[in-house]
C-alpha positions, 0 to 999 in steps of 0.5 A: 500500500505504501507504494501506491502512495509513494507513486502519488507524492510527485502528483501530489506534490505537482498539484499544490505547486500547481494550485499555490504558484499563480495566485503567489505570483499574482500577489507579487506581481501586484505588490512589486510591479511600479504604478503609473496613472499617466494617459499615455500607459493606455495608449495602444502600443505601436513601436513606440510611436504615437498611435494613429486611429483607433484600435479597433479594426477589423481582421480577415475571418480567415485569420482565426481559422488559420489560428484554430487549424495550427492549434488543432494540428500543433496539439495533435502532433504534442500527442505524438512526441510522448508515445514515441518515447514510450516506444523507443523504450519500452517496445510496443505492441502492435495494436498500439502501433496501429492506433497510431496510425489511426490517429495520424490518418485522422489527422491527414484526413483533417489536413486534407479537408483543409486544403480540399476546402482551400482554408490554406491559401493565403488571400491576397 
């Protein structure tokens, strides 16, 4: 019994840290960051020249999809890298292996829908 437990310390232990560090980190920031009431600290911010205009324009629609399809891409391929490791060293069986390529077919599969519905290419 007292080897499951052991197994749960480092869970445990990420957990807290987790749960106690952002509102610790808050705090400080809030406490040691300096305060300025000038009007020029909510100016919106434009390399340090005077801004011109409003802020508030509107952006191509096809600028979110651009930013859903590497999220949704960029997380698939965060899937990959652990069982890759796991299967450089542990060995794994080939149903594993064909699950794999299961998932890498759905993620094929959801690049060509993409590119099928041409949501890729840049408009000029």
């Amino acid at each position: 019994m007292s080897g499951i437990i052991d197994n749960y310390i480092p869970v445990a232990i990420f957990l807290v840290v987790g749960l106690v560090m952002p509102p610790i980190t808050m705090f400080l920031v809030k406490q040691l960051s300096p305060r300025s009431k000038a009007a020029s600290k909510y100016t919106t911010y434009e390399s340090g020249s005077v801004p011109t205009g409003t802020a508030r324009i509107q952006f191509n629609v096809e600028y979110y999809l651009y930013a859903i399809a590497f999220v949704l891409f960029d997380i698939e391929v965060l899937f990959l890298y652990p069982w890759a490791t796991v299967y450089k060293g542990h060995g794994i069986t080939s149903i594993a292996v064909v699950e794999m390529f299961a998932f890498i077919f759905i993620l094929l599969f959801g690049y060509v829908y993409l590119w099928k519905k041409e949501a890729l290419t840049w408009v000029k």
